[in-house]
Chimera marker file (.cmm) of the C-alpha trace (Angstrom):
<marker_set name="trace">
<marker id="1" x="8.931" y="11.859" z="113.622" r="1" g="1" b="0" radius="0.5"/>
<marker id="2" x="7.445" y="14.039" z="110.617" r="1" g="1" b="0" radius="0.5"/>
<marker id="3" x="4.198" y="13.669" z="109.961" r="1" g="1" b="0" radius="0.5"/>
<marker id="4" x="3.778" y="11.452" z="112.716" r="1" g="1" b="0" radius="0.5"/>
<marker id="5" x="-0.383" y="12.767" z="113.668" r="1" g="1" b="0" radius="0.5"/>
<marker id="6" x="-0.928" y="11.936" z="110.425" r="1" g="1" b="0" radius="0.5"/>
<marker id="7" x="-0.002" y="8.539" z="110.385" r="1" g="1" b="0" radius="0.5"/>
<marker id="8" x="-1.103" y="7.930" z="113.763" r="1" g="1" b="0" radius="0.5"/>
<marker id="9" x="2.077" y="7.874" z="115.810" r="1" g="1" b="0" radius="0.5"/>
<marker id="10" x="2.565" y="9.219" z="119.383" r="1" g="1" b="0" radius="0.5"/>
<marker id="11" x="5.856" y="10.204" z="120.728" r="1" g="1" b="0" radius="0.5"/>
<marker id="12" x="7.090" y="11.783" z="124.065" r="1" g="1" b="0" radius="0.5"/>
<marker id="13" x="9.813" y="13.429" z="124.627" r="1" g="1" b="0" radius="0.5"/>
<marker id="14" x="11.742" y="15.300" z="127.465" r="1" g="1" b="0" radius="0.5"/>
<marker id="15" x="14.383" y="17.875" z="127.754" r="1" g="1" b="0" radius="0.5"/>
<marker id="16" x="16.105" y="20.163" z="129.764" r="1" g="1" b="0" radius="0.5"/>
<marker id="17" x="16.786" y="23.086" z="127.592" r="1" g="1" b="0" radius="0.5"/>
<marker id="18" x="14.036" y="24.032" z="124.817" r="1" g="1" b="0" radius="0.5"/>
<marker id="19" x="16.942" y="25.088" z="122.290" r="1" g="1" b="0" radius="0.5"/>
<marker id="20" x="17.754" y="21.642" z="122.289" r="1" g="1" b="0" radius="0.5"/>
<marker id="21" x="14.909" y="21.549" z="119.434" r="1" g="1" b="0" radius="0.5"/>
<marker id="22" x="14.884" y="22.573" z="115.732" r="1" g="1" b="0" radius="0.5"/>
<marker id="23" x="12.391" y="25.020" z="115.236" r="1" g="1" b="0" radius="0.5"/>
<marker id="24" x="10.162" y="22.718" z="112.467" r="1" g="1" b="0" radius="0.5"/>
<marker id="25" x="10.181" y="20.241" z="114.864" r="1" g="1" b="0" radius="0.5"/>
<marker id="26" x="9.211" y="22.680" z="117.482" r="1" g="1" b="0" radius="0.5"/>
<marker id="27" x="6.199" y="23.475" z="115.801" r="1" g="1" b="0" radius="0.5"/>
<marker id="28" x="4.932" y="20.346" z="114.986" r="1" g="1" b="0" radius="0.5"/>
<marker id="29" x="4.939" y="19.054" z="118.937" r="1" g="1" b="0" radius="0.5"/>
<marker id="30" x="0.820" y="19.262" z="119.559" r="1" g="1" b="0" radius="0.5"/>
<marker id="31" x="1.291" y="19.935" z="123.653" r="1" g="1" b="0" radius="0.5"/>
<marker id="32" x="4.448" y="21.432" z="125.609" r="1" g="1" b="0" radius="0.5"/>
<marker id="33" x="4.226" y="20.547" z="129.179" r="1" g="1" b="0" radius="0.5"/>
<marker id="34" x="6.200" y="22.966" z="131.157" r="1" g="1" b="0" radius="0.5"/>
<marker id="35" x="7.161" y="22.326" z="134.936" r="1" g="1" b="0" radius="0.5"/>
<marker id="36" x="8.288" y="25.213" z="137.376" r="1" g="1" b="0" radius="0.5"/>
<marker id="37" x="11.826" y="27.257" z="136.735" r="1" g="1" b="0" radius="0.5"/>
<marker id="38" x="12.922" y="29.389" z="139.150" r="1" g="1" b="0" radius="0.5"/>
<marker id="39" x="15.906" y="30.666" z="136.889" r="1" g="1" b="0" radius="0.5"/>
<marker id="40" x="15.330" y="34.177" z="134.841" r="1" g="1" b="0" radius="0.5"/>
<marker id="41" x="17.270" y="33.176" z="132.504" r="1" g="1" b="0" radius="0.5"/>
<marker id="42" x="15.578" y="29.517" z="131.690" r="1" g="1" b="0" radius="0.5"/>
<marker id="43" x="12.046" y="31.503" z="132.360" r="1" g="1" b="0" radius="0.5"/>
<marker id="44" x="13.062" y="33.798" z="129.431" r="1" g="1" b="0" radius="0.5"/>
<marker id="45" x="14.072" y="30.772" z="127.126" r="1" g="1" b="0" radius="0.5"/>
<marker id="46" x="10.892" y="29.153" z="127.611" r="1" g="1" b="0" radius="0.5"/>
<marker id="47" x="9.080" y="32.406" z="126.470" r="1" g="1" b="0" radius="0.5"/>
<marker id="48" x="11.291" y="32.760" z="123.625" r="1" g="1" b="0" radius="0.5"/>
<marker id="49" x="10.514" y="29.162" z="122.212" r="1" g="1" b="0" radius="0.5"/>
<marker id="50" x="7.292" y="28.342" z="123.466" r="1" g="1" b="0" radius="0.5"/>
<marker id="51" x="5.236" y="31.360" z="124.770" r="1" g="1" b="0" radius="0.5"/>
<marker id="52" x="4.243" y="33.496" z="121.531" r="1" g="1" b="0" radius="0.5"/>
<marker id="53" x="0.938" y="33.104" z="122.282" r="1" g="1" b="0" radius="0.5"/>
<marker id="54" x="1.414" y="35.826" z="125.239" r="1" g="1" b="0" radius="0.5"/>
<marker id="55" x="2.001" y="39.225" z="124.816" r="1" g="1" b="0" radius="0.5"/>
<marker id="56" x="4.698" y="40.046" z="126.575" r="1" g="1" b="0" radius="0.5"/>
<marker id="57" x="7.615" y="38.621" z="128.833" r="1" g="1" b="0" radius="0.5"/>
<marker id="58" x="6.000" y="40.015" z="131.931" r="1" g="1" b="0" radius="0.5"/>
<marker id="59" x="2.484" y="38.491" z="131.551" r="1" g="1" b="0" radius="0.5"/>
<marker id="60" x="3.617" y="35.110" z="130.456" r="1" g="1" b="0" radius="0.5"/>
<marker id="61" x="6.090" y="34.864" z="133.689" r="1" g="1" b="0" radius="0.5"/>
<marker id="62" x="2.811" y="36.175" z="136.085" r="1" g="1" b="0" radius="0.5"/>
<marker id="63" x="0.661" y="33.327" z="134.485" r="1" g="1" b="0" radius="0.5"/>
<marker id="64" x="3.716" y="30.877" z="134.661" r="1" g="1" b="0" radius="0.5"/>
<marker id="65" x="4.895" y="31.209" z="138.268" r="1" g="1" b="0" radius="0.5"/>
<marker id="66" x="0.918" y="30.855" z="138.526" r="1" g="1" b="0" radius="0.5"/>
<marker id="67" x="0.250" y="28.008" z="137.022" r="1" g="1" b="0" radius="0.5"/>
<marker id="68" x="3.413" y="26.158" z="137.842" r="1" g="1" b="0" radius="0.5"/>
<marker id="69" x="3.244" y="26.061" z="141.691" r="1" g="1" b="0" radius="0.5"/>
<marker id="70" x="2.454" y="23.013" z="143.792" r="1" g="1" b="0" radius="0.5"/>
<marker id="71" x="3.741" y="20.560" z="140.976" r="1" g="1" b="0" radius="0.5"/>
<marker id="72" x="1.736" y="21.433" z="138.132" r="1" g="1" b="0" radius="0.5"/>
<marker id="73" x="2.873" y="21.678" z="134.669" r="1" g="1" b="0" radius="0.5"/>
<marker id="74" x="1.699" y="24.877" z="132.025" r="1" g="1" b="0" radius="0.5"/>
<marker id="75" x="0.191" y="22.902" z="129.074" r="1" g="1" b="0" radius="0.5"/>
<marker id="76" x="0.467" y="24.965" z="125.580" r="1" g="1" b="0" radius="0.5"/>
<marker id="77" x="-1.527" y="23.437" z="123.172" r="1" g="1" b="0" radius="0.5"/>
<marker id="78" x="-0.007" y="23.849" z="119.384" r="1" g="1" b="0" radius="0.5"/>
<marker id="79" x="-2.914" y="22.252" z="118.060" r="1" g="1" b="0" radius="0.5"/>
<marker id="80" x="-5.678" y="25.484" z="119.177" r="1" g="1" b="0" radius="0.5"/>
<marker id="81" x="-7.011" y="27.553" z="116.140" r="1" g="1" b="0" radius="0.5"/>
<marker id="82" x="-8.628" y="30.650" z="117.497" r="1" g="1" b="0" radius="0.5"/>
<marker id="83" x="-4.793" y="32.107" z="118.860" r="1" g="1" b="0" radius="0.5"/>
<marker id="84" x="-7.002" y="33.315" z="122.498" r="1" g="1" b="0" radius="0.5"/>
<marker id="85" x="-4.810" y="32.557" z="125.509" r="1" g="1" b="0" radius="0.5"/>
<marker id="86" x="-8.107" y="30.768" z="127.393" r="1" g="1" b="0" radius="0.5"/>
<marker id="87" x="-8.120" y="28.169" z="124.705" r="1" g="1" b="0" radius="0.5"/>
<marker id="88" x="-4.341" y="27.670" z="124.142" r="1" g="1" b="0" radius="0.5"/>
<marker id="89" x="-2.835" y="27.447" z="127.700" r="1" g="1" b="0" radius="0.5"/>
<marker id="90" x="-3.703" y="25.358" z="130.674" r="1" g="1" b="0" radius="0.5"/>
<marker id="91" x="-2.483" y="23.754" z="133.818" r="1" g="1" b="0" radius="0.5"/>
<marker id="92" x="-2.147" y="20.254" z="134.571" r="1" g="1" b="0" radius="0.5"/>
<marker id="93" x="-1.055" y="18.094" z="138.135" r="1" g="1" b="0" radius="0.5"/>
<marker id="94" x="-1.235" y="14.190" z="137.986" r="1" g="1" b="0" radius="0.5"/>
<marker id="95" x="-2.761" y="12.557" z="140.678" r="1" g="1" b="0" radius="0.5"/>
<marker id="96" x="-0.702" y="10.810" z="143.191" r="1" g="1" b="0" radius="0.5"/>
<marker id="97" x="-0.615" y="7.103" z="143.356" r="1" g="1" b="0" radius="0.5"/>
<marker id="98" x="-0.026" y="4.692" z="146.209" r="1" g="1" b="0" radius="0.5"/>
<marker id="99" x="4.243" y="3.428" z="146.325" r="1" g="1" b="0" radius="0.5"/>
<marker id="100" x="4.451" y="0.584" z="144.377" r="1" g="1" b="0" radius="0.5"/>
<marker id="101" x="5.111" y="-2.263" z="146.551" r="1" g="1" b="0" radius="0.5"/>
<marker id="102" x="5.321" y="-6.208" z="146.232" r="1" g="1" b="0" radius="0.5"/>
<marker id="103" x="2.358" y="-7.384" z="148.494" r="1" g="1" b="0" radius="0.5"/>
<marker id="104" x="4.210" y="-10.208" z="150.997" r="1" g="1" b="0" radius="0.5"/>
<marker id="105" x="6.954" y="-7.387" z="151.213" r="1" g="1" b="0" radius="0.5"/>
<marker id="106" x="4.263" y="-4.610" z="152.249" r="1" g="1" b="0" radius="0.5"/>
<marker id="107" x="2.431" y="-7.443" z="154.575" r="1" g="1" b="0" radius="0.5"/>
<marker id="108" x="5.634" y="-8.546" z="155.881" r="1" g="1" b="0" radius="0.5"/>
<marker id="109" x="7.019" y="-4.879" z="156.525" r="1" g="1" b="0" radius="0.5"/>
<marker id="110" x="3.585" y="-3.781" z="158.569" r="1" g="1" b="0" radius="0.5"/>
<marker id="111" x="4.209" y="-7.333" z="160.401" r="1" g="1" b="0" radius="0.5"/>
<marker id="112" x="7.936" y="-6.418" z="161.816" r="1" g="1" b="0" radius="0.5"/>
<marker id="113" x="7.810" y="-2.593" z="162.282" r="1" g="1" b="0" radius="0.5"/>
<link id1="1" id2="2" r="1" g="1" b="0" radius="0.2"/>
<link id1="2" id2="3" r="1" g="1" b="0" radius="0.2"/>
<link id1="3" id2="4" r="1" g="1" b="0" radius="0.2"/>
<link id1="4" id2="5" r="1" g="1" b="0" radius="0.2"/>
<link id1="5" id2="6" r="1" g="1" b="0" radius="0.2"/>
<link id1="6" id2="7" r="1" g="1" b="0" radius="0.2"/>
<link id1="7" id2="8" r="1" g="1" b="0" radius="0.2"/>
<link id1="8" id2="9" r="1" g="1" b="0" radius="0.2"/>
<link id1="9" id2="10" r="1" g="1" b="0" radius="0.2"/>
<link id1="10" id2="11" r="1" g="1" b="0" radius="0.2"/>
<link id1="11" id2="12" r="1" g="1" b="0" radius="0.2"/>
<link id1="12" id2="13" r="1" g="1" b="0" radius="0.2"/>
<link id1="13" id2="14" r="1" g="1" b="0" radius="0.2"/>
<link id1="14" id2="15" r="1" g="1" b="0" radius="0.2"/>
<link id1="15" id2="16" r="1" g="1" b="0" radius="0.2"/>
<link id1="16" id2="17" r="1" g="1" b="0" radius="0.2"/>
<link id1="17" id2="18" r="1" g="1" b="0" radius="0.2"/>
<link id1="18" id2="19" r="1" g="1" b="0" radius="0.2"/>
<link id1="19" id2="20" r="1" g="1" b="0" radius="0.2"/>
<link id1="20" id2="21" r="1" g="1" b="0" radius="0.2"/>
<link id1="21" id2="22" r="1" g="1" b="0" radius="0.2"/>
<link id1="22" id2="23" r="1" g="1" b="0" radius="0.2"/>
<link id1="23" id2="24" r="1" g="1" b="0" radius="0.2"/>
<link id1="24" id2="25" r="1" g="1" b="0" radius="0.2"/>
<link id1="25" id2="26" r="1" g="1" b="0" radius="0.2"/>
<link id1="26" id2="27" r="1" g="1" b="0" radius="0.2"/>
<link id1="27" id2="28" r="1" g="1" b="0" radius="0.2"/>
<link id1="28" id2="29" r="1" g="1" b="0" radius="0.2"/>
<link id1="29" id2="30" r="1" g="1" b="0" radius="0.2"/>
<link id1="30" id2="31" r="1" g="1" b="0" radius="0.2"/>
<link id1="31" id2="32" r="1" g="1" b="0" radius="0.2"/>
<link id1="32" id2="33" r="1" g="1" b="0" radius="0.2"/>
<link id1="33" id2="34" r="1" g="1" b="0" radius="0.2"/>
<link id1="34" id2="35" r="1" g="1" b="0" radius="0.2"/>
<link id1="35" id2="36" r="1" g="1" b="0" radius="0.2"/>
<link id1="36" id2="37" r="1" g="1" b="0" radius="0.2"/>
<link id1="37" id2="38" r="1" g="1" b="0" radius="0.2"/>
<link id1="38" id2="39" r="1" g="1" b="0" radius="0.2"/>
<link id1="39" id2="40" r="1" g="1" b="0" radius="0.2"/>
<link id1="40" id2="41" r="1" g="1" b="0" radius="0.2"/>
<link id1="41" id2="42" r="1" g="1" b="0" radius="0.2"/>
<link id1="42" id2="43" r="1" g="1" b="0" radius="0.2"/>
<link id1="43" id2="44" r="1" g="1" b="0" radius="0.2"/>
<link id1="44" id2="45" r="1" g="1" b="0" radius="0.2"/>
<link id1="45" id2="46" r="1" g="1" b="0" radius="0.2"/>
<link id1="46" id2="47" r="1" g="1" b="0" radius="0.2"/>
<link id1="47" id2="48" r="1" g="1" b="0" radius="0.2"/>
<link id1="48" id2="49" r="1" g="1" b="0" radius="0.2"/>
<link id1="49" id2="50" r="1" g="1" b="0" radius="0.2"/>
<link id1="50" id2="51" r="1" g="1" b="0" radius="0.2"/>
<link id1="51" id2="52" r="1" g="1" b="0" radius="0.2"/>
<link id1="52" id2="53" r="1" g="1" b="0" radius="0.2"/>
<link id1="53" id2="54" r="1" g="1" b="0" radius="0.2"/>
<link id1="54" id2="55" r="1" g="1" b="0" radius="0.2"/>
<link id1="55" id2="56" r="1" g="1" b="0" radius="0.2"/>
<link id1="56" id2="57" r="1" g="1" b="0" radius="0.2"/>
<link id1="57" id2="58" r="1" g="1" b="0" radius="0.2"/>
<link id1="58" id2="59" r="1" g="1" b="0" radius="0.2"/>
<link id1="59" id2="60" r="1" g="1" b="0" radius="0.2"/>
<link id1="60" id2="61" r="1" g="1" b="0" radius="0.2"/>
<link id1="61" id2="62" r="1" g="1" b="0" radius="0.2"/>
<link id1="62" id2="63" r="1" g="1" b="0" radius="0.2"/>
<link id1="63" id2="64" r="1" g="1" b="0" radius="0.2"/>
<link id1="64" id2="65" r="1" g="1" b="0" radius="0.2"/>
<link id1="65" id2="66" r="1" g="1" b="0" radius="0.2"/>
<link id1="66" id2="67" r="1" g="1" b="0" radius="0.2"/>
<link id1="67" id2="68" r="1" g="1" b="0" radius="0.2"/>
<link id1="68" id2="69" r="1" g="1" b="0" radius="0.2"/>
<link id1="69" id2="70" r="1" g="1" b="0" radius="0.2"/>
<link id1="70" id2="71" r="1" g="1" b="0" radius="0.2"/>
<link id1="71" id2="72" r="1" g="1" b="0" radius="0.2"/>
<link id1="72" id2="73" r="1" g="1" b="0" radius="0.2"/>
<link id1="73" id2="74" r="1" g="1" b="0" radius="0.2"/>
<link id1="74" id2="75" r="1" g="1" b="0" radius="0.2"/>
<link id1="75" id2="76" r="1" g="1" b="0" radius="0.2"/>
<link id1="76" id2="77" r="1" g="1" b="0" radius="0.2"/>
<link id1="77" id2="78" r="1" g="1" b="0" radius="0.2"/>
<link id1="78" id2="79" r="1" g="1" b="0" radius="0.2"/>
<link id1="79" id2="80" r="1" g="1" b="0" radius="0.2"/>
<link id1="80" id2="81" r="1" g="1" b="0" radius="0.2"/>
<link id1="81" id2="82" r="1" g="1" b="0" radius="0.2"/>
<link id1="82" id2="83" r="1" g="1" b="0" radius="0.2"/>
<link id1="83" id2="84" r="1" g="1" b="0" radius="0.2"/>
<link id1="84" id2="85" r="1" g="1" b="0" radius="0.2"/>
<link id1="85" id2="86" r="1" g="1" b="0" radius="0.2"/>
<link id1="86" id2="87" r="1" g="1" b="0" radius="0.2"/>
<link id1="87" id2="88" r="1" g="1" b="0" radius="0.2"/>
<link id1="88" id2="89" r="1" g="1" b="0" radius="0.2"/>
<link id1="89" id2="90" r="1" g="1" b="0" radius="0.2"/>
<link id1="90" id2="91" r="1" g="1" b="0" radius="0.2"/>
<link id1="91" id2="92" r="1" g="1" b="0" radius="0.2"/>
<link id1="92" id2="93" r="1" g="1" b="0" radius="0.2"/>
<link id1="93" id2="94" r="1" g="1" b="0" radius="0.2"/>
<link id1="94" id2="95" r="1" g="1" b="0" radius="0.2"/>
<link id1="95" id2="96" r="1" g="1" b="0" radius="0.2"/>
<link id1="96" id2="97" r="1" g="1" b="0" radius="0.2"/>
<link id1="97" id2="98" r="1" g="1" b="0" radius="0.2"/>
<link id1="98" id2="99" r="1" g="1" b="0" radius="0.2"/>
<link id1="99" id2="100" r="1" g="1" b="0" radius="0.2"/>
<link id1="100" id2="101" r="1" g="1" b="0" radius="0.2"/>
<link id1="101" id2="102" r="1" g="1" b="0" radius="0.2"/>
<link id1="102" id2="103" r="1" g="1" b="0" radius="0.2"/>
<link id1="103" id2="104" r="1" g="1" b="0" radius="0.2"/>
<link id1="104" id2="105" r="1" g="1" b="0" radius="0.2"/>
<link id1="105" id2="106" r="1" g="1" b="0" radius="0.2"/>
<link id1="106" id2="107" r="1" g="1" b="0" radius="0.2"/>
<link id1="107" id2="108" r="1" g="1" b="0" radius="0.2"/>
<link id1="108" id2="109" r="1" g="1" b="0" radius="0.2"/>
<link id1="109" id2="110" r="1" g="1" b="0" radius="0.2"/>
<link id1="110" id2="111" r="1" g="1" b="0" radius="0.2"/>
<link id1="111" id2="112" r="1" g="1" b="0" radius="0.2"/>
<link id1="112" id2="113" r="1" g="1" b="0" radius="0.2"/>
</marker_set>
């Protein structure tokens, strides 16, 4: 969607593989939200694409495998102007929610077993 902020559209989008994007569109995505990769390989990709903000290779994995355990996602946002890590990258975990049930089944199912 180009120009999409502008017009007020929101989009999501998922992927496996961050090649899988042109680079302008790349770079006009306001937040990546990156969940755990235990490959070297993928790890590197993502820092390729994604982790310019960082240094170096080494630092962004420590702060990834960091901020990536126990189900949380490394948020980049695209949007911050002062190009400091602390106000660029973050980490994010959703909250869990109850199953989602149909409420005679649930009453029904704690009834019989």
């Amino acid at each position: 969607v180009k120009y999409g902020r502008h017009v007020g559209i929101n989009l999501l989008m998922t992927q496996q593989y961050p090649s899988m994007l042109e680079p302008q569109l790349r770079e006009s995505i306001d937040y990546y939200f990156i969940s755990r990769e235990c490959k070297y390989s993928n790890r590197r990709r993502i820092y390729d694409f994604y982790g310019g903000i960082f240094p170096n290779f080494e630092f962004f994995e420590q702060v990834f495998m960091e901020m990536t355990t126990n189900y949380r996602f490394m948020v980049i946002d695209n949007r911050a102007n002062t190009g400091r890590i602390e106000d660029t990258v973050f980490w994010y975990k959703a909250n869990l929610h109850p199953p989602y049930n149909a409420k005679k089944f649930f009453t029904w199912k704690q009834l019989n077993y």
